[in-house]
C-alpha positions as CSV (number, residue, x, y, z in Angstrom):
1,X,6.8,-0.4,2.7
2,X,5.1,-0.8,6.2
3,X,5.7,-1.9,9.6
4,X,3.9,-2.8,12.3
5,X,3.9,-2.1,16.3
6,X,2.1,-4.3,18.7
7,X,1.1,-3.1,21.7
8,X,0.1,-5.8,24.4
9,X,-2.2,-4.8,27.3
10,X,-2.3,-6.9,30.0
11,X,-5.4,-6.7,32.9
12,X,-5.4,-9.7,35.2
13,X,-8.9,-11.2,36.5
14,X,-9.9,-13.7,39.0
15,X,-13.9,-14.1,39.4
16,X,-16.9,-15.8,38.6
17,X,-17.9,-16.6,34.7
18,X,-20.6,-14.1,35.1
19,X,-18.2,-10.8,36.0
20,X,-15.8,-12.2,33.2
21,X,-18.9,-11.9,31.1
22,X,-19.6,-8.3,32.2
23,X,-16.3,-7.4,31.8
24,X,-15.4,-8.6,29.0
25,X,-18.4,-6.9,26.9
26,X,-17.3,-3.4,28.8
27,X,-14.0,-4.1,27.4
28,X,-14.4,-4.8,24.3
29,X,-17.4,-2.0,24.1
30,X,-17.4,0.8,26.2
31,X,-13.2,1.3,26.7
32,X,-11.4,2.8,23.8
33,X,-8.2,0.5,24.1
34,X,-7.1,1.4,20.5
35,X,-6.3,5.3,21.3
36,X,-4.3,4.9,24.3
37,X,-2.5,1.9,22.5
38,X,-1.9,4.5,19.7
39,X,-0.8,7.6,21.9
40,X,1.6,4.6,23.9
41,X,3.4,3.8,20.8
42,X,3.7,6.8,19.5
43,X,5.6,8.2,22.6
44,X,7.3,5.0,22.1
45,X,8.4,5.7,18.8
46,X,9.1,9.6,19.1
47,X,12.2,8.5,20.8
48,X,13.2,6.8,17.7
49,X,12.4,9.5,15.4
50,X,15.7,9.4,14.4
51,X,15.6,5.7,12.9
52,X,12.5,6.0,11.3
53,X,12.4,6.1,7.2
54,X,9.3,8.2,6.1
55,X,6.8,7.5,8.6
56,X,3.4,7.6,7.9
57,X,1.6,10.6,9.8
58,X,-1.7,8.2,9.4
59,X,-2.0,4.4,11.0
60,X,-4.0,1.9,10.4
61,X,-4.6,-0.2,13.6
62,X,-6.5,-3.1,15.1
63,X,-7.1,-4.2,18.2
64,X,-7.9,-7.6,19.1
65,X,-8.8,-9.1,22.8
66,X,-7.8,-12.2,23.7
67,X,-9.4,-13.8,27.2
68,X,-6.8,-16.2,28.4
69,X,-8.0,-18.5,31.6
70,X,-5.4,-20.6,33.0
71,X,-7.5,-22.3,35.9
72,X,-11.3,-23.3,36.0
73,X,-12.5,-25.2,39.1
74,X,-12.5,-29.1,38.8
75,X,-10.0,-28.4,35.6
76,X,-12.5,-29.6,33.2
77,X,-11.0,-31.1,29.7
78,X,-11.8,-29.2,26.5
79,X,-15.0,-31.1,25.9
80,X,-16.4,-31.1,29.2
81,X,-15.9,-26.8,29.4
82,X,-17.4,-26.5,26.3
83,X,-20.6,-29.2,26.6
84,X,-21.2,-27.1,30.3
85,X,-19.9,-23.5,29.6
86,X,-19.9,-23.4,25.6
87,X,-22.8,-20.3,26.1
88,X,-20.6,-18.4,28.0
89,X,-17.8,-18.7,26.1
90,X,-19.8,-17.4,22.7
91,X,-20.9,-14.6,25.2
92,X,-16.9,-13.5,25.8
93,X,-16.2,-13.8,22.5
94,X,-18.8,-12.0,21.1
95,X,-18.5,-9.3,24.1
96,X,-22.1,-9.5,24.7
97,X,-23.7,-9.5,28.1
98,X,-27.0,-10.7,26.6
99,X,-28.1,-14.6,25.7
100,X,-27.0,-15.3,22.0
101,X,-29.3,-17.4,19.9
102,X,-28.8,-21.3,19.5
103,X,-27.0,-20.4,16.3
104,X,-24.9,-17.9,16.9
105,X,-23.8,-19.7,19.9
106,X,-22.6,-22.8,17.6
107,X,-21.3,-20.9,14.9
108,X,-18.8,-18.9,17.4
109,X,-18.3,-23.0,19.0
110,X,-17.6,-24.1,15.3
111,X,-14.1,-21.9,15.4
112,X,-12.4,-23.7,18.5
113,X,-9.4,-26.0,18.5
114,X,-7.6,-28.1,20.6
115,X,-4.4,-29.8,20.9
116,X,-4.9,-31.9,24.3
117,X,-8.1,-32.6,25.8
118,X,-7.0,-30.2,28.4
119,X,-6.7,-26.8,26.4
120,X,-9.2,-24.6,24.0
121,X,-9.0,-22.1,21.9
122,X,-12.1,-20.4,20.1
123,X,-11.1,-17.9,17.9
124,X,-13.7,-14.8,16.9
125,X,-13.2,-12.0,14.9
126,X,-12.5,-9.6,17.5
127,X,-11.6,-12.0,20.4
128,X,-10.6,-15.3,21.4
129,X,-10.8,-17.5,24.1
130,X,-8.4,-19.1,25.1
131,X,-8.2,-21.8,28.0
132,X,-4.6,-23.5,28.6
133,X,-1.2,-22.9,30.9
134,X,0.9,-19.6,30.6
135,X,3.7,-21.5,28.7
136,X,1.2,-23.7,26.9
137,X,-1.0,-20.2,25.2
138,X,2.1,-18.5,24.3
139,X,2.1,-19.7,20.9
140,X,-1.2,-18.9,20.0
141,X,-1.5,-15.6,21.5
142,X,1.6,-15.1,19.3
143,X,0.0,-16.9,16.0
144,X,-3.1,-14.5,16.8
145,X,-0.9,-11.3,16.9
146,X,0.8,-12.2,13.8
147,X,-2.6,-13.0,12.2
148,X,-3.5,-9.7,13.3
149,X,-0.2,-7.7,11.7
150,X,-0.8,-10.1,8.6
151,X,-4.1,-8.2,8.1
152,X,-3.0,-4.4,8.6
153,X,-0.6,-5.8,5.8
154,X,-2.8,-6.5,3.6
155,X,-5.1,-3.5,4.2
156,X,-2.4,-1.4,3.6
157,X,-1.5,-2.4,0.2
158,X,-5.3,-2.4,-0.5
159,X,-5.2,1.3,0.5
160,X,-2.1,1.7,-1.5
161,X,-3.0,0.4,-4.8
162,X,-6.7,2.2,-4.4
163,X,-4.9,5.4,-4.2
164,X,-2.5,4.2,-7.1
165,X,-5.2,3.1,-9.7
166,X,-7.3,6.4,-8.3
167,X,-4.7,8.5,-9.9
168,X,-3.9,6.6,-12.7
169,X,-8.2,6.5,-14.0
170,X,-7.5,10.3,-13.2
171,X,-4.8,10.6,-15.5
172,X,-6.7,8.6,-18.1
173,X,-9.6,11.0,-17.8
174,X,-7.5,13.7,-19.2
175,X,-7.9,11.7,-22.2
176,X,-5.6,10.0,-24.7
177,X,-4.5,12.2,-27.1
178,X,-0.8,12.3,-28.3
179,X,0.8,14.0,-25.4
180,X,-1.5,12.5,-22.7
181,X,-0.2,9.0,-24.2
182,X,3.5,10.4,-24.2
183,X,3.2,11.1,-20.6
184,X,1.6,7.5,-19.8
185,X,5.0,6.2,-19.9
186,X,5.9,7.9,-16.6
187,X,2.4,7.0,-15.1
188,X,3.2,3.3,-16.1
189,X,7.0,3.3,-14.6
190,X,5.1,4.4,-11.4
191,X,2.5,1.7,-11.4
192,X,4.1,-1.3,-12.3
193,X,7.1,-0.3,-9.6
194,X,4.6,-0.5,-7.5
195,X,2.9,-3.6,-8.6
196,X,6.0,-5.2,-8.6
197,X,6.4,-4.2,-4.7
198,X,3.5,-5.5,-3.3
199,X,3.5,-8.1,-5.3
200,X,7.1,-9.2,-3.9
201,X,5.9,-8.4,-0.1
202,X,2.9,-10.8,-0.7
203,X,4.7,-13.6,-1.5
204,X,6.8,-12.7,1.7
205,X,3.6,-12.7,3.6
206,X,2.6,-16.2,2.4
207,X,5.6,-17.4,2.7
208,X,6.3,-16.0,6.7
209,X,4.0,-18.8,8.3
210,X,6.1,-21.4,6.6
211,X,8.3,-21.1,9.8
212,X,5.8,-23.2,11.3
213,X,7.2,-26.6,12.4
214,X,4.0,-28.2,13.3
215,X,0.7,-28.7,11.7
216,X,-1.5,-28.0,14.7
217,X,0.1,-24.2,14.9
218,X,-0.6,-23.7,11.3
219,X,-3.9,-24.9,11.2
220,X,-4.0,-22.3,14.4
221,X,-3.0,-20.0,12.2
222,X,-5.1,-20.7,9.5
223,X,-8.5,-20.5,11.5
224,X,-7.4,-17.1,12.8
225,X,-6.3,-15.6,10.0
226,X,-9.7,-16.5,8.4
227,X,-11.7,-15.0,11.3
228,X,-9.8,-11.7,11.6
229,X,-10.4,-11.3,7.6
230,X,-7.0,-12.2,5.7
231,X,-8.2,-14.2,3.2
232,X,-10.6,-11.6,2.1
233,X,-8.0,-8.4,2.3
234,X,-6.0,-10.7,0.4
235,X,-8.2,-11.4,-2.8
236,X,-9.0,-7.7,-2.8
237,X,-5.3,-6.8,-2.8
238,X,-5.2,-9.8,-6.0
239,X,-8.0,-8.5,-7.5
240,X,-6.0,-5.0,-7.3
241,X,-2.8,-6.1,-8.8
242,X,-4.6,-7.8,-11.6
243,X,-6.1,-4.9,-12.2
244,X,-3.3,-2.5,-12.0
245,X,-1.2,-5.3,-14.3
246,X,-3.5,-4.9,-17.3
247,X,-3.6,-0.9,-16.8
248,X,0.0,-1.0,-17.3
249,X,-0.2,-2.9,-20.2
250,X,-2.5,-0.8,-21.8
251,X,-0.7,2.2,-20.7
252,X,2.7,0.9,-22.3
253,X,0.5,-0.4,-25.5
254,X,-0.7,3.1,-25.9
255,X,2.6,4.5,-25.6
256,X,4.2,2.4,-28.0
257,X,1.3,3.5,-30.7
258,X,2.2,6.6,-29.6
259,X,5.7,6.4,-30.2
260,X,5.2,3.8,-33.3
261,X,3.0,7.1,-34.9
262,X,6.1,10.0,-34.1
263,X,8.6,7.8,-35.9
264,X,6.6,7.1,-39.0
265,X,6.3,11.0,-38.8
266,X,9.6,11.5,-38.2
267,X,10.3,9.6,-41.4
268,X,7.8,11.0,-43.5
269,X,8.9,14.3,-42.8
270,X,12.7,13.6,-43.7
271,X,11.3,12.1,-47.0
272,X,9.5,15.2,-47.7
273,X,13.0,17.3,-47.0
274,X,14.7,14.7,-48.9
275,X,12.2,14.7,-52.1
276,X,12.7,19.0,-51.4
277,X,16.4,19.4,-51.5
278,X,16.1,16.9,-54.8
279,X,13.4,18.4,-56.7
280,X,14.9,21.7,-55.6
281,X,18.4,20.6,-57.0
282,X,16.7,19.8,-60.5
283,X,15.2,22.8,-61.2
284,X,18.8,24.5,-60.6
């Protein structure tokens, strides 16, 4: 199993587009957020030591910026921000100080969404931007933290079952013989509980975002998801359980000869004790 802890660092700003620019490339660059969020909530959690089942000693972690303005002068709409600061934006998303081509600029552009003509949000792979009210971003800061936990989820099953099928090509390397087979049986309890696992936390995963009452906050979701990688930490973690589903299968069809070949022994060699004691009798 896993769990997650978010850890939500806050830095007000008020300025000009150009020292949001600087400052959001230094950042998202040159300040290593992700250790002291790490050391934070593991102080945290030391005081909880006590509640904790099996914790990992290792974590996997992202960290993800989010650039939330609540007030531009002249309150542009959506449209007009985009059509007269759509550059800039790209530049905060990207964290980069320097002009980005006419390309990258409208692919970053390409990922934004709106609800009323007076909010924005374009999501990145590493940042958003976000332009709405305080009560009005809540939800998708929220939809882009979940998005967030949804992909350490999914990279941590994709560690688990590459450590999982590791071991089990290991154990097949030992060969096949008629007590490596025998012993396949455990190997193959082992794997398929823990194909049936992830496969049952999965389908929790997909299912989770059903809570979503609106379509405008699941297509949120959905264009986040997609930028922070999901989808593709996802198929590798199918990809993985197909995999590990037909090793199991093999591993119990190779048991089962295994097993078929000790009982036809097993008979063959009463037979011969049988046909013994009865030839034996006759000569008497």
């Amino acid at each position: 199993d896993y769990g997650v802890v978010s850890v939500v660092l806050e830095l007000p700003f008020s300025g000009d587009w150009d020292t949001l620019i600087r400052l959001g490339s230094r950042w998202v660059w040159d300040v290593d957020f992700e250790r002291y969020a790490s050391r934070l909530a593991r102080e945290k959690l030391s005081r909880a030591a006590s509640a904790l089942v099996k914790p990992y000693e290792n974590w996997l972690s992202e960290d993800y910026f989010i650039f939330h303005v609540c007030q531009i002068a002249g309150n542009p709409s959506a449209s007009e921000l985009v059509a007269s600061r759509g550059e800039r934006i790209a530049q905060i998303v990207r964290g980069e100080i320097a002009q980005l081509s006419e390309g990258e600029r409208q692919e970053i552009l390409q990922s934004r969404i709106s609800y009323y003509p007076s909010d924005l949000a374009v999501i990145g792979w590493n940042a958003a931007f976000l332009y709405d009210s305080e009560s009005g971003a809540e939800a998708a800061i929220q939809l882009l933290e979940y998005a967030n936990s949804q992909l350490l989820e999914f990279r941590h099953y994709d560690e688990l079952l590459t450590r999982e099928l590791a071991g089990v090509y290991a154990s097949l390397d030992k060969g096949t013989g008629m007590l490596a087979r025998w012993r396949m049986a455990r190997d193959a309890r082992k794997l398929h509980t823990v194909f049936l696992d992830v496969t049952e936390l999965t389908e929790h995963a997909d299912n989770a975002i059903k809570f979503l009452s609106d379509m405008f906050s699941a297509r949120l979701y959905k264009l986040a998801a997609a930028k922070v990688g999901v989808p593709d930490y996802k198929d590798l973690v199918t990809q993985k359980l197909r995999t590990a589903e037909e090793l199991y299968r093999f591993m119990v069809d190779q048991f089962n000869q295994s097993r078929a070949f000790v009982l036809e022994l097993m008979v063959v060699i009463i037979l011969i004790i049988e046909l013994l004691f009865l030839f034996g009798g006759k000569s008497i």
